[in-house]
N, C-alpha and C positions, 0 to 999 in steps of 0.2 A: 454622339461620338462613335466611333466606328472603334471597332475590337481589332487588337493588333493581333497581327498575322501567326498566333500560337497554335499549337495542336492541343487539344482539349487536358493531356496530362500536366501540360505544360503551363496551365492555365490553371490546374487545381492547383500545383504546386509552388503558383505566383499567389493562391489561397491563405494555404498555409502557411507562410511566411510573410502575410498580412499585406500585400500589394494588390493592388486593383488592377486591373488586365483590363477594363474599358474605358481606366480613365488616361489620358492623355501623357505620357512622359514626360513631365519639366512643366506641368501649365497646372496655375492655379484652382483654376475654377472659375477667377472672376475675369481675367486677362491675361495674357498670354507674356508666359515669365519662365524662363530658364535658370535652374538651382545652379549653383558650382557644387563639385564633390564634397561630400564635407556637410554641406548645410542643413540645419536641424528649422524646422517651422512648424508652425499651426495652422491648420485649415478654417473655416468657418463654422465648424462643426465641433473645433478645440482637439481635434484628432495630432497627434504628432507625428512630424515624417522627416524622414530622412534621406539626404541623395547620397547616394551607394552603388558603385559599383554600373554608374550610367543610369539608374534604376532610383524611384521613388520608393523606398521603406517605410513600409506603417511602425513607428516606434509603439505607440499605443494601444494596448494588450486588448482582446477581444475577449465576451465569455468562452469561445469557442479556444481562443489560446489557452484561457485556464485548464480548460476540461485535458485538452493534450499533454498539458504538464502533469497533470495529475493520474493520467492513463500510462505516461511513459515508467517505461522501468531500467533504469540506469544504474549500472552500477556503482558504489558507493568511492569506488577507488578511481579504476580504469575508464566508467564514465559509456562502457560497451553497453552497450543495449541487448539485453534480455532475451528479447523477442528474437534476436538472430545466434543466443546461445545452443548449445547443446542440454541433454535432460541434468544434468550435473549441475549447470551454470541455473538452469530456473530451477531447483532441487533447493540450492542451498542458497540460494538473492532471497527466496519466501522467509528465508530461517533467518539469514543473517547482513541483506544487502549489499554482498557482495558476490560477486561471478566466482566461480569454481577456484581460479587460477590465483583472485586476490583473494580469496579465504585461505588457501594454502600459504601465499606468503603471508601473511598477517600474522596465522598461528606459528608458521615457523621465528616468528620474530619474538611471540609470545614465549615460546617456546626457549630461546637465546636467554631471555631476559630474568628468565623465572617464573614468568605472569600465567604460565598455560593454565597451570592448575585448577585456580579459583576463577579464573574463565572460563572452563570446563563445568565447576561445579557450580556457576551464574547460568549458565546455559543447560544446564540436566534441571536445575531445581527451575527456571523458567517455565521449561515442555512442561515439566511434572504438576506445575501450577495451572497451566492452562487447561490442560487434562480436569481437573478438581472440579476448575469452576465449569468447563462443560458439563461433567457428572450433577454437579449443583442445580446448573442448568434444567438438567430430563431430572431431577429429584423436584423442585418446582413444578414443573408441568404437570408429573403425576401428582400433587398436592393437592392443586388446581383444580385436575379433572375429577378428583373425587371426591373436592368438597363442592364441585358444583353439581354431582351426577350420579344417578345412582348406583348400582354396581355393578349395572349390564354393563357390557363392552364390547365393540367393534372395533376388528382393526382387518386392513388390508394386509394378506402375508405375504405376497407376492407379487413377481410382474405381469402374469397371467390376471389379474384382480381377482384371486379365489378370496373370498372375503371368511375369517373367522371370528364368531358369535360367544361370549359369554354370558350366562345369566346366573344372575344370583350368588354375582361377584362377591366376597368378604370385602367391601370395599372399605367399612370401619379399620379392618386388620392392616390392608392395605397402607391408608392413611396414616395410622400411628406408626408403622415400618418405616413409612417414606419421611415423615417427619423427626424420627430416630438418624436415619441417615443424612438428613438432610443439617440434625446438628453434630453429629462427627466432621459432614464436607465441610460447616467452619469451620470446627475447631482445625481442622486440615490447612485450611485456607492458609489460617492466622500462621501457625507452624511455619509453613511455607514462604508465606509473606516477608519473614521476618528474617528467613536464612537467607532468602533469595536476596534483601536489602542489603546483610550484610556481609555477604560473597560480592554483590555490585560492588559497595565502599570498596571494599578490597580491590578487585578489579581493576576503578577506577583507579586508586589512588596506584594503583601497581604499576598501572600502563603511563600514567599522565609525570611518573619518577622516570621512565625514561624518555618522555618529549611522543608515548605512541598513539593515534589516535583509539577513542573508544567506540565499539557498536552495540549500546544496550536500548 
């Protein structure tokens, strides 16, 4: 079959919207049949498509559609894409899924209600958590490396690669420190865990008394 008369962008973009560019407009596959607007079918392949717009639509999702939904970043309100925001709008979508403009009203709403508060203090004790368990995180690793190693050490200092040498590392002294700290970051944890639960309840139960949606 012969490729219709598109320019090459025109062609990806018949891609990603899941239509085929060299197959035929209105024809099956096995003989030659014309959709009316509207009609939904299967192919022999069990693919579903749809006539739209003059145009055969693939209904049926590809892995390459998944990856795209899962790559976009949308916001949670407005629905504005991301990637065409300013530094504000991807600043605060990482934080809280929403574009710049719909975090401001949301909180000013929160704000009417009552509910700022303990949504403020859901969102300080969140960061503060996540913080913990990174430190938890590099408290592990050096655990790791110096129960596997002895107490020499290498590490790169720089982006120059000037590389700096330890020998004869305290790495017993080491190890009992990082293990010391490493049961404080629980017990941190647990602390955390537990305010952070129930600042959410609150939250939740604050926003959903007035019909507002939640972002946790």
């Amino acid at each position: 079959m012969k490729k219709s008369n598109k320019s090459n962008i025109d062609i990806l973009k018949d891609y990603v919207a899941g239509i085929r560019p060299f197959v035929q407009v209105g024809y099956d596959g096995n003989k030659k049949k014309y959709r009316k607007e509207g009609t939904r079918w299967k192919d022999s392949e069990g693919i579903e498509w749809e006539r739209k717009d003059g145009r055969n639509v693939r209904l049926t999702k590809t892995q390459g559609d998944f990856v795209r939904e899962l790559i976009k970043q949308t916001c949670g309100v407005c629905n504005a894409d991301i990637k065409w925001g300013d530094k504000l709008d991807k600043k605060f979508f990482y934080r809280t899924g929403l574009c710049y403009g719909c975090l401001i009203n949301y909180e000013t709403k929160l704000r009417i209600i009552g509910v700022y508060d303990v949504y403020e203090r859901y969102k300080m004790i969140s960061y503060e958590l996540g913080f913990i368990k990174e430190a938890r995180d590099k408290i592990l690793e050096v655990i790791k490396y110096f129960t596997e190693n002895s107490g020499d050490m290498e590490m790169i200092c720089n982006s120059e690669g000037f590389v700096e040498r330890w020998k004869n590392t305290n790495g017993t002294e080491i190890l009992e420190n990082a293990k010391k700290d490493l049961a404080l970051a629980k017990k941190r944890i647990a602390l955390v865990t537990k305010a952070k639960n129930e600042a959410k309840k609150k939250y939740i139960a604050g926003a959903k008394k007035y019909k507002l949606k939640t972002y946790v």
